[in-house]
DRENDOTI-876739 format. One record per residue (C-alpha): y, z, x. Coordinates in Angstrom, 1 decimal. Example, Ala and Ser with C-alpha at 12.3 -4.5 7.8 and 13.67 -1.06 7.14 Angstrom:
BEGIN
{torba {-4.5, 7.8, 12.3}};
{torba {-1.1, 7.1, 13.7}};
***
This chain:
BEGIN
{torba {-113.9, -2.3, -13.4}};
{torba {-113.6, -6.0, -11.8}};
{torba {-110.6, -7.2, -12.6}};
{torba {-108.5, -9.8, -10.3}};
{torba {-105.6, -8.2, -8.5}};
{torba {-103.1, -10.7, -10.6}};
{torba {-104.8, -9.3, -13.6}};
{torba {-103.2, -5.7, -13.2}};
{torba {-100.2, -6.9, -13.8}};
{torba {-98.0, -3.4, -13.4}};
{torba {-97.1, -2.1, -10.0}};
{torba {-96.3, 2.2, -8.9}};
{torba {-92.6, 1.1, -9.6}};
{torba {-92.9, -0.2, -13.0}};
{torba {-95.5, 2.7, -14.1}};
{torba {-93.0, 5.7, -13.0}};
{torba {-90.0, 3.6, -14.4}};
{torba {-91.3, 4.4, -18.1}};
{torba {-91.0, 8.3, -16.9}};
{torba {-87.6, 7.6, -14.8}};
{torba {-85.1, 5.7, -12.8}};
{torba {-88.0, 5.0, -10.1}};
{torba {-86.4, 2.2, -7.7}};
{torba {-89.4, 0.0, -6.6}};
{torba {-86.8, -1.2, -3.5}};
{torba {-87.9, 2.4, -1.9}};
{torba {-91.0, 0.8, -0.6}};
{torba {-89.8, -2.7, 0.5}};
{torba {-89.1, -4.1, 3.8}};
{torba {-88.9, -1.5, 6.9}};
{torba {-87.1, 1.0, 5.4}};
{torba {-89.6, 2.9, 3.0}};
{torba {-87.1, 5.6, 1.9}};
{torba {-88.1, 8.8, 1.0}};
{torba {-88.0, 12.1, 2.5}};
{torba {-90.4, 13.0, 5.6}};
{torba {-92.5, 16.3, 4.4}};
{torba {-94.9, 18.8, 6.1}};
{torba {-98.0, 17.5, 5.8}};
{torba {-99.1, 21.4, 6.0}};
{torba {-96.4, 21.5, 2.4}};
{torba {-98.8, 18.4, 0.5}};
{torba {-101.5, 20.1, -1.7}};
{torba {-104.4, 17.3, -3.2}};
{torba {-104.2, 16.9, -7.4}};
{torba {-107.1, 18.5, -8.7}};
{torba {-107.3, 16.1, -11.3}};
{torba {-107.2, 13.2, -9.1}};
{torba {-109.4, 10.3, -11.1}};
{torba {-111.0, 9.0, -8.0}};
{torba {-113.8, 11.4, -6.6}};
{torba {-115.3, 9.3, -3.5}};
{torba {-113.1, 8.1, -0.6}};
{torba {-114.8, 5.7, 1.7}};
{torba {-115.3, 7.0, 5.2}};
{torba {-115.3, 3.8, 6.9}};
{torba {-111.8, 2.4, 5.2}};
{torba {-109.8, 5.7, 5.9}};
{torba {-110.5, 5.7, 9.4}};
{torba {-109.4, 2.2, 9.8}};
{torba {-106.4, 3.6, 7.2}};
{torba {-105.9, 6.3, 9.8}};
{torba {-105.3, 3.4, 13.0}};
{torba {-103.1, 1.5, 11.0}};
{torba {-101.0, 3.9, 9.9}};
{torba {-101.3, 5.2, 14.0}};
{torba {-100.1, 1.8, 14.8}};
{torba {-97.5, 1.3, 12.0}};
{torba {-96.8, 5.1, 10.3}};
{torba {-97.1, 5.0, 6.1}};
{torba {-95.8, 1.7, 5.0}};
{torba {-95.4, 3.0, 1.6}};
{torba {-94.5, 6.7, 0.7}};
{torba {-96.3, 8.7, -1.7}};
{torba {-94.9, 10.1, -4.4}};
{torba {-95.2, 14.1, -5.0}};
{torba {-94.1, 16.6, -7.0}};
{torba {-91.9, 19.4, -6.6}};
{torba {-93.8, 22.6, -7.2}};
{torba {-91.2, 25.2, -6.5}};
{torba {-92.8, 27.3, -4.2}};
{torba {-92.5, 25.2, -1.5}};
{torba {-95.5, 22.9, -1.8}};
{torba {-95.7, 19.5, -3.4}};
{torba {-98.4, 18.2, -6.0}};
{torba {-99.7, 14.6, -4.9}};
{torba {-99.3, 12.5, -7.6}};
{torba {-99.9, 8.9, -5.9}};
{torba {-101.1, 8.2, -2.4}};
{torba {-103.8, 10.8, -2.1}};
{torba {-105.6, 8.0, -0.1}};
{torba {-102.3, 7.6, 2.4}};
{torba {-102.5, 11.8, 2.7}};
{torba {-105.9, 12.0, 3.7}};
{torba {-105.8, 8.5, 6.3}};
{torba {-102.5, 10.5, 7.3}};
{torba {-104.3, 13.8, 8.6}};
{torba {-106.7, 11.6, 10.5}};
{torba {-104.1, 9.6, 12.3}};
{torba {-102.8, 13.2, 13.0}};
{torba {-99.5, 13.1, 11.2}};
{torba {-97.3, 16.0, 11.5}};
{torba {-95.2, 14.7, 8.1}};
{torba {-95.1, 11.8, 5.6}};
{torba {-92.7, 10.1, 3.9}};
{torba {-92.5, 11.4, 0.0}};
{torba {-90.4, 10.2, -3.1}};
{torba {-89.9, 13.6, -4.8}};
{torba {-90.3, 14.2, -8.7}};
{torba {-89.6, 16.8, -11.1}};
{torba {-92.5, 15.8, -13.7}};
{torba {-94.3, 18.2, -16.5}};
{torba {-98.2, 18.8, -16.2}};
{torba {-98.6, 16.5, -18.5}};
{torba {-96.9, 13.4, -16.7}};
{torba {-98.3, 14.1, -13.8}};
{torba {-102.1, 13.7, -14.8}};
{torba {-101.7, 10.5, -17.0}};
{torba {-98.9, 8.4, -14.1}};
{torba {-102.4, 10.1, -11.5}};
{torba {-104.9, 8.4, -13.9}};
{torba {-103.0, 5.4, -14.6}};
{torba {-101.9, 4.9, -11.0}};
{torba {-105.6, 5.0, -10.0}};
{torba {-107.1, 2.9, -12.7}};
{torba {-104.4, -0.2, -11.7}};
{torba {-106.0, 0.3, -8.2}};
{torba {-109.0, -1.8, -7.3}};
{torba {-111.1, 0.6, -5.5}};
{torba {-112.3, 3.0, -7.6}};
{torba {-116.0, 2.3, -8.7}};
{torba {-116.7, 1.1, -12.3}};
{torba {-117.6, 4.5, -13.5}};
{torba {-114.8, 6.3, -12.1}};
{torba {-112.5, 3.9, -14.0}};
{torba {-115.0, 4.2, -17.4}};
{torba {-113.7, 8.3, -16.7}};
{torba {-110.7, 7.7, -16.5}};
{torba {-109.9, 5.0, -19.4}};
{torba {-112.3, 7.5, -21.4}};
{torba {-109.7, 10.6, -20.3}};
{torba {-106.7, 8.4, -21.3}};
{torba {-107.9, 7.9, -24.8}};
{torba {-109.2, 11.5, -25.4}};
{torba {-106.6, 13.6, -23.9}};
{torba {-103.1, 11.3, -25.1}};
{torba {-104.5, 9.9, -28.2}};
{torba {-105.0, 6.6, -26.8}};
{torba {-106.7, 3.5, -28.2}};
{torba {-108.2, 0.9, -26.3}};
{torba {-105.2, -1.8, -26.8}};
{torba {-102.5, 1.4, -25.5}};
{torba {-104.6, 1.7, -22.2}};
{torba {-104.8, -2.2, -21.7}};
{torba {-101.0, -2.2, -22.1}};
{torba {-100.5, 0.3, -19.9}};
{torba {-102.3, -0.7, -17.0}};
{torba {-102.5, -4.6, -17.5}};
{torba {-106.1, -5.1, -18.2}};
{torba {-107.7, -6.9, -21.1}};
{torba {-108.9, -4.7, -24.1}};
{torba {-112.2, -6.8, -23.9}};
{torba {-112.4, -5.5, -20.0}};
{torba {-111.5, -1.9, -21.2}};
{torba {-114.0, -2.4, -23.6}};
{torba {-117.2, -3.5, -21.1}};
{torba {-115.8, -0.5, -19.0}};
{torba {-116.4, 2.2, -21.9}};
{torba {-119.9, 0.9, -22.2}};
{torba {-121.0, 2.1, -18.8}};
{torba {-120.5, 5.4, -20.2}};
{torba {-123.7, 5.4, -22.3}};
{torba {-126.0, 4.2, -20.2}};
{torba {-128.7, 7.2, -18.3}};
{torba {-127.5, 9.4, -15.6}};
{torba {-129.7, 7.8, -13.6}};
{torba {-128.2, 4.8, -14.1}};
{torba {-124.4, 6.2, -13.6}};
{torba {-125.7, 7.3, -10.2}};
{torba {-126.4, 4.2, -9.0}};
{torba {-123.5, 2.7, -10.3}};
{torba {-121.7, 5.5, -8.8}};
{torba {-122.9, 4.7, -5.3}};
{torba {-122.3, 1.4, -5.0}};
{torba {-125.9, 0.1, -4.9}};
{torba {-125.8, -1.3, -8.8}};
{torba {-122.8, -3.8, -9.8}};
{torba {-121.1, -3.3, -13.2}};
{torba {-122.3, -7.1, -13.8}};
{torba {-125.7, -5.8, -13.8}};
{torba {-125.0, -2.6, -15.1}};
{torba {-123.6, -4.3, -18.6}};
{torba {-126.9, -6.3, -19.4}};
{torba {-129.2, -2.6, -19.4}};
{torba {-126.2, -1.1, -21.9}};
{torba {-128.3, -2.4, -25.2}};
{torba {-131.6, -1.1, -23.9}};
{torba {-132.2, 2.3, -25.6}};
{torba {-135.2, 3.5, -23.5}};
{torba {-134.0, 5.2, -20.8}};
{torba {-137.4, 4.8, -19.0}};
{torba {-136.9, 1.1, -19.0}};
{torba {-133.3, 1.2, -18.0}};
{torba {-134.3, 3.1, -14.8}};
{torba {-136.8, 0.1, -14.1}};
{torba {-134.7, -2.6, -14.6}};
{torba {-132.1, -0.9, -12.9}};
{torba {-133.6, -0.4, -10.1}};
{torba {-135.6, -3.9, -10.2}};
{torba {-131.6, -5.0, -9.5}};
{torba {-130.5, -2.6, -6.9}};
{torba {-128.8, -3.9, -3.7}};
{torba {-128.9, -7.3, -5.3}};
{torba {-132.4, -7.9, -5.4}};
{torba {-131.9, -10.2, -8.5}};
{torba {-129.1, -11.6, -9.9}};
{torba {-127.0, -10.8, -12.9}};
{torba {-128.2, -14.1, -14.8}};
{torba {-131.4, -13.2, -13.8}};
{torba {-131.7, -9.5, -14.7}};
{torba {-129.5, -10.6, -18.3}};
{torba {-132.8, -12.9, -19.0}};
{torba {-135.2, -10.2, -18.0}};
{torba {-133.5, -7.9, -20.6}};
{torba {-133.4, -10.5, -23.2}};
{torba {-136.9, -11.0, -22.9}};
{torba {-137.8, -7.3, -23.1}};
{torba {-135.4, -6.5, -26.1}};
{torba {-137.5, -9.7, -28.1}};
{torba {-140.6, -10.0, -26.7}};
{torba {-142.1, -11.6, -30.0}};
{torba {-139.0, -14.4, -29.9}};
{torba {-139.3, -15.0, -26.6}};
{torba {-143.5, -15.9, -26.8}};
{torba {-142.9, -17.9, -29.7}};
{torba {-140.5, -20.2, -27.7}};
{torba {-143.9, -20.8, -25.6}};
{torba {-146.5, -23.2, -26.7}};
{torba {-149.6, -21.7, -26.5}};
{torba {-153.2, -23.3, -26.6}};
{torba {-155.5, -21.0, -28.9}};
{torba {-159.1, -21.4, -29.6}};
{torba {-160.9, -21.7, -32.5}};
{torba {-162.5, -18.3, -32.2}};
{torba {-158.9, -16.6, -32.0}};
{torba {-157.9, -18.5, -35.1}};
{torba {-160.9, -17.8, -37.0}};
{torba {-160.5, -13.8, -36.0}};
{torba {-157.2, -13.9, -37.5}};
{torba {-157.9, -15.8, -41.1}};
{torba {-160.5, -13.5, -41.3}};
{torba {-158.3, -10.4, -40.4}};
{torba {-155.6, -11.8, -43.0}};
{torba {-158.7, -11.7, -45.6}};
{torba {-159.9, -8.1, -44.5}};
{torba {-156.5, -6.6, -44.5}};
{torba {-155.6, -8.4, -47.5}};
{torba {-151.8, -9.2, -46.3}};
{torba {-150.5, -11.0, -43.6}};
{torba {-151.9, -11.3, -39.4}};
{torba {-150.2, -13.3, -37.0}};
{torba {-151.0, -13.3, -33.4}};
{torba {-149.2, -14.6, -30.3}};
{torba {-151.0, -15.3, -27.1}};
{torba {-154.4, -16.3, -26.4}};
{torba {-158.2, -15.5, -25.8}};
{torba {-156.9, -14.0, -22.3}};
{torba {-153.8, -11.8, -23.1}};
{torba {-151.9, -11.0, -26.5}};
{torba {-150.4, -9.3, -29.8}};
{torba {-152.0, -9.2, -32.9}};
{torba {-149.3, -8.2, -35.5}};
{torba {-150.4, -6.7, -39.2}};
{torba {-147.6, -6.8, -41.6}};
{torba {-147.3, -4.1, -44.3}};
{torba {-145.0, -4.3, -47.2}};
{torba {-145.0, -1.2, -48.8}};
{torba {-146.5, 2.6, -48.2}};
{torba {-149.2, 1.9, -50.5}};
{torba {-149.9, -1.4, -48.5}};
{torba {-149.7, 0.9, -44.9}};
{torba {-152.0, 3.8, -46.6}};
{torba {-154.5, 1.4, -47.7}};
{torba {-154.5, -0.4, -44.3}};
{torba {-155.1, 3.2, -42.6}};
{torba {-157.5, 3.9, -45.4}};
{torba {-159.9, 0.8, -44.1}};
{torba {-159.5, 1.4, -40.1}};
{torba {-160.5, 4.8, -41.3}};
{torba {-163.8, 3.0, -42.5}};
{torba {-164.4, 0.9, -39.4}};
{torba {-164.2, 3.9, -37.4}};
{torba {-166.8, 6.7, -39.1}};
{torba {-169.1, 4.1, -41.4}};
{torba {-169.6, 1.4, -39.0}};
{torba {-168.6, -1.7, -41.0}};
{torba {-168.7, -5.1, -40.4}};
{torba {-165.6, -7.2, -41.4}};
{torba {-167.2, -9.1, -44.3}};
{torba {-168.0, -5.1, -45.6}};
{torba {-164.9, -4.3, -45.5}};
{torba {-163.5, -6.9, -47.2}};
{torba {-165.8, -6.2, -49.9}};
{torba {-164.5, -2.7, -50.2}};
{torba {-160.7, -4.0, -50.0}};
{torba {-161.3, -6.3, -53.1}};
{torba {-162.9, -3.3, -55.2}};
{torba {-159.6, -1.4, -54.2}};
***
């Protein structure tokens, strides 16, 4: 979901302040606050909303956090038994076992199952690094699991419901698609403009005719356009006809008894016979019927449409 970072709006602090008493001051200035856990004690949220975590930016995560320890803690919860859920800052935890931490600084919660996985989802969704179908997911979860509508999540995480909205649609596009959505090599820009093509066959093509770039949002949205009215488009075009293709068509219009139009010309076309009713269609197939097994000419067969 691209979003500007003004746009989010809501911080960590102001999130876990509708659950509790949160004090956003814990991660201000040099003294983070907290209390310093086992990193052996931290166990991962299996629900966690992001699924990929960049190789490349934890390891420079991992030196800066060598360099300057965790600037801001993450936030856990208490399990009772001695280990404690991640709720926010998975990304910290796992830079923090590379830098070859010993223990991290923790704000420690008491929240139900329930709290835990919508302040995880929310948290990651106001983040600007999870991929546009990770956040679809996630919005998608929101609304399906705590009876959410679109406005509710846009309040809650300080997004537009028109942005929410452009986000759901990635959902329906092919698998195929998704994928390369999912890693990284198609944008959500040019991701929207395949969402009202039906044929998955041609969503593939196009999508992949705008992988890494290779043609621009404004270009691919023109593209799509194009292929979604194709008999629009070619009428925008001028196009010189001969005689001979005009001539075919009156006399296709008196053969057929009902309306021919054609775009293109001599070299490359459409020739387009209307129907108006299922009598019109059976009688149309009845005389193509004719053409094929009795060998007619045009002018025949226009003879045997006006005895019909």
């Amino acid at each position: 979901m691209t979003t500007k970072k003004s746009g989010l709006g809501k911080g960590l602090g102001a999130l876990l302040s509708a659950y509790d008493d949160y004090d956003d001051t814990v991660k201000t200035g040099n003294n983070i606050g907290g209390e310093e856990i086992d990193i052996k004690k931290l166990v991962a949220n299996p629900n966690q909303p992001r699924k990929n975590f960049d190789k490349n930016a934890l390891n420079e995560l991992a030196l800066s956090i060598k360099t300057h320890g965790v600037i801001q803690p993450l936030v856990v919860n208490d399990q009772k038994d001695g280990t404690y859920l991640i709720i926010a800052g998975e990304r910290r935890y796992r830079a923090s076992k590379i830098a070859g931490l010993d223990k991290i600084p923790c704000i420690i919660k008491n929240y139900s199952e329930k709290q835990i996985k919508e302040i995880s989802i929310i948290e990651n969704l106001q983040r600007e690094d999870l991929n546009p179908i990770e956040s679809a997911r996630a919005i998608r979860q929101l609304m399906d699991e705590y009876n959410m509508t679109q406005e509710a999540v846009s309040e809650r995480i300080g997004v537009s419901r028109p942005n929410i909205a452009n986000t759901l649609r990635l959902l329906t596009l092919c698998p195929e698609v998704i994928k390369l959505i999912e890693d990284n090599r198609l944008s959500a820009g040019h991701a929207r403009c395949l969402v009202p093509i039906q044929n998955y066959d041609y969503q593939v093509k196009f999508a992949m005719s705008a992988c890494d770039n290779k043609v621009s949002v404004r270009e691919l949205e023109k593209s799509v356009k194009n292929y979604l009215n194709p008999k629009v488009q070619a009428q925008r075009i001028p196009v010189e006809q001969s005689i001979e293709l005009k001539e075919l068509v009156n006399e296709m219009q008196r053969t057929f008894a009902t309306k021919v139009s054609v775009i293109g010309n001599d070299r490359k076309g459409r020739i387009y016979i209307d129907y108006y009713s299922r009598d019109d269609l059976d009688r149309i197939a009845e005389m193509m019927e004719l053409l094929k097994t009795k060998k007619l000419t045009l002018k025949e067969l226009s003879e045997f449409n006006k005895r019909k």
